[in-house]
C-alpha positions in Angstrom: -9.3 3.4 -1.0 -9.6 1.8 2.4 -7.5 2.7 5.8 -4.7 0.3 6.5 -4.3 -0.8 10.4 -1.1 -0.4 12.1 0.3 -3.2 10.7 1.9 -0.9 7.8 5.4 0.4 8.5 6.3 3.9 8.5 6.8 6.0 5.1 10.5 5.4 4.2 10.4 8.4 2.6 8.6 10.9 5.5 8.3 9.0 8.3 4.4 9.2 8.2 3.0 7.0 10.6 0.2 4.0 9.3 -2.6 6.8 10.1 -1.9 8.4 6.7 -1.0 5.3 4.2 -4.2 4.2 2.6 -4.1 0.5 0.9 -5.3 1.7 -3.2 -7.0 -0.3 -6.3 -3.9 0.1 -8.6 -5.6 -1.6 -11.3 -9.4 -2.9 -12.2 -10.5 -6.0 -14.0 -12.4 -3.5 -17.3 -14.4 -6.8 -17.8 -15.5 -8.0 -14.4 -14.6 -4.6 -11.9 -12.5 -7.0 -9.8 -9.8 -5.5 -8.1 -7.0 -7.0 -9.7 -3.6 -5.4 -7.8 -3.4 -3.8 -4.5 -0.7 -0.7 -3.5 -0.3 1.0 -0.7 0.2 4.6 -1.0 1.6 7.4 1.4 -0.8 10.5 2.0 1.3 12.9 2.9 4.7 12.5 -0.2 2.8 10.6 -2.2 5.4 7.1 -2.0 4.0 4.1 -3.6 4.8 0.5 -2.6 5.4 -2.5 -4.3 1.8 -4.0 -6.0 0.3 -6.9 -4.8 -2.4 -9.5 -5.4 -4.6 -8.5 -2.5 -4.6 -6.4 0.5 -2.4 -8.3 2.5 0.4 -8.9 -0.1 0.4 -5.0 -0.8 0.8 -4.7 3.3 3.7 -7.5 3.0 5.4 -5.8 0.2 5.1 -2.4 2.1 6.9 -3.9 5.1 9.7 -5.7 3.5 10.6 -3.4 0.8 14.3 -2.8 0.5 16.2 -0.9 3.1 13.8 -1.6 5.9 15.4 -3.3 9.5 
């Protein structure tokens, strides 16, 4: 797990600020270890967001999940 920057919306869910959202390995390569998809993950409920590619996508998806202005 890695800390996010403040980039990363809010939780829609608790309104945890980016302090607590931590950017997580959601799955791993079993022949090479590469990190294959990216989430990022609320600390304090536990939310998930939308997987992505790398970091950055999982960021993206984070921010322009549905419902969010």
């Amino acid at each position: 797990m890695n800390n996010t920057n403040s980039k990363l919306l809010p939780c829609p869910f608790c309104g945890t600020t980016w302090t607590a959202l931590d950017i997580c390995v959601s799955n791993i390569d079993p022949v090479s270890y590469a990190c294959t998809h990216y989430t990022v993950e609320c600390n304090n409920c536990g939310t998930v967001g939308p997987e992505g590619t790398s970091e950055e996508e999982a960021q993206e998806a984070w921010n322009n999940r549905r419902g969010v202005k």
